[in-house]
C-alpha angles and dihedrals in degrees: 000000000000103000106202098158098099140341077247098078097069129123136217119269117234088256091049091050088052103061093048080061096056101034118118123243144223140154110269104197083059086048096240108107107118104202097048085053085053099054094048089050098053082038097055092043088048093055092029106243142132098246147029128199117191112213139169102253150011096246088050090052095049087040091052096043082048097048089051097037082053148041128206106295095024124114140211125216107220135150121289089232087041122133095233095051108035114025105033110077100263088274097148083063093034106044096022113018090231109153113229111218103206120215128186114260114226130224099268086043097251123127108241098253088218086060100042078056103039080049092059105105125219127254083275126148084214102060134054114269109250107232108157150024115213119196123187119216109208103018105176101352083301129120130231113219117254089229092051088055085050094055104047089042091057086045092058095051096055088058100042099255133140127226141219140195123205088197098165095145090028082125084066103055094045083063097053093044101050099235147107109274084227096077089048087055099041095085100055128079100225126002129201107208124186124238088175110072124035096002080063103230117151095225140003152049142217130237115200132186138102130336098255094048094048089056093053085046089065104057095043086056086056092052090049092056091244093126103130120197116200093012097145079095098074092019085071100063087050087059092049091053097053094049099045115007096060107082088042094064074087088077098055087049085063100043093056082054098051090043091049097047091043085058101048095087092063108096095195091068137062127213121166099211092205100068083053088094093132133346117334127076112205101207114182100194125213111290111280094010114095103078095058086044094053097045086046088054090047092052087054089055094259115127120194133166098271119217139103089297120040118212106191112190118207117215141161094280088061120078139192092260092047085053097047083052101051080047089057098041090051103050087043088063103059080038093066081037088057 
């Protein structure tokens, strides 16, 4: 199959298995797991903190940055198509009655800055306390400027506010931009990376930040149920992403260009080539059509997230050759339609 439906659904390589397979062990809720401590170290030096957890999950990650940035009552002002706030379970107002503020996303995926300071609410008894800014890099497949980062969190700080980055696909926009991750992450106070999707681990993010807040994270990990035991294992394969999988995100960058022009002559279908900044291609296909073109895909052995926008993510299991195919496939459907 081409499996086009996320960067998540990647698999380990033989050498990364391999090195699962060698790596040294140890019980990390004790502290004494090797190659977790490993993997946090090379994390932490990479972003330029002071600190790494390893943890099972994005959402944990964010879950975890969120529960230490803010106490019961206090709320954090994030994006209204933001992962934390949309797509992980509530868990910030569940677990740790934390309010979200939601804020419209614009087009290029920033948060207005004039918005982000008109949301922050007064020293008022009747209002939520504001506590954190969250900023998401990527945030579908865009990229958020360097400059912009720079700004709101500037903005944060002059009003006391932390910050905090979801960057699980930060790796990503380091690429495009053509910098070390470490200066997008500089200005944020703590940042949640993923292992798990284009760096092609089969399991696992970081969380970096500060000493301090690494250690409450960690507790808070513990709390969460999140301890692991001999989780060098995996913790390899994080280890082996960071060290090899991260230039040839460039690849996949590529791959999403190529799908996206290959596509434009197709008049059925609608992509917008200057949201193809990574690795994701948003497709809207003709009205009434993307069921059938979906169940067609799948009957040629391509699998995407159906619905009335595609979104096809390109990923190291996905080659040039996968992606001219998918074009073809796709171009020979609304053919047969003419």
């Amino acid at each position: 199959m081409i499996d086009l439906r996320s960067d998540t659904v990647t698999r380990p390589s033989p050498a990364m298995r391999q090195a699962m397979a060698q790596a040294e062990v140890g019980d990390d809720v004790w502290g004494d797991d090797p190659t977790v401590q490993q993997l946090e170290t090379l994390a932490a030096q990479l972003l330029g903190k002071e600190a790494a957890l390893f943890v099972s999950s994005g959402t944990q990650s964010n879950l975890l940055a969120l529960l230490c940035h803010c106490q019961r009552g206090d709320e954090y002002l994030v994006g209204q198509d933001a992962h934390t706030y949309k797509y992980e379970g509530g868990g910030a107002a569940v677990l740790g009655s934390i309010q979200p503020q939601p804020l419209p996303v614009s087009a290029d995926g920033t948060l207005a800055l004039d918005l982000i300071k008109a949301a922050i609410k007064p020293d008022d008894f009747h209002f939520a306390r504001t506590r954190l800014l969250c900023l998401e890099n990527t945030i579908s497949g865009r990229v958020l400027p360097l400059a912009y980062m720079q700004a709101a969190c500037a903005l944060a700080r002059e009003h006391q506010l932390a910050t905090h980055l979801d960057g699980a696909r930060l790796f990503n926009a380091a690429i495009k931009l053509g910098v070390d991750v470490r200066v997008l992450a500089e200005p944020f106070d703590s940042v949640s990376v993923c292992l798990s999707k284009g760096l092609g681990a089969p399991v696992g993010s970081v969380l970096c930040g500060s000493a301090v807040l690494i250690k409450q994270a960690r507790r808070w990990r513990k709390m969460l149920g999140g301890g692991m035991r001999q989780a060098g294992i995996i913790a390899a394969a994080g280890i082996y992403a960071l060290q090899n999988n991260v230039q040839r995100l460039a690849d996949d960058h590529v791959n999403a260009e190529l799908l996206a022009t290959e596509l434009r002559g197709v008049k059925a279908v609608s992509i917008d080539l200057a949201l193809v900044q990574t690795n994701m291609v948003f497709m809207i296909p003709a009205v009434g059509t993307a069921a059938a073109m979906t169940k067609h895909l799948h009957s040629h052995g391509i699998l995407v997230d159906p619905g009335a926008t595609i979104r096809m993510v390109t990923h190291l299991d996905v080659s040039r050759a996968d992606v001219l195919t998918t074009a073809r496939t796709i171009r020979d459907f609304y053919a047969r339609r003419a």
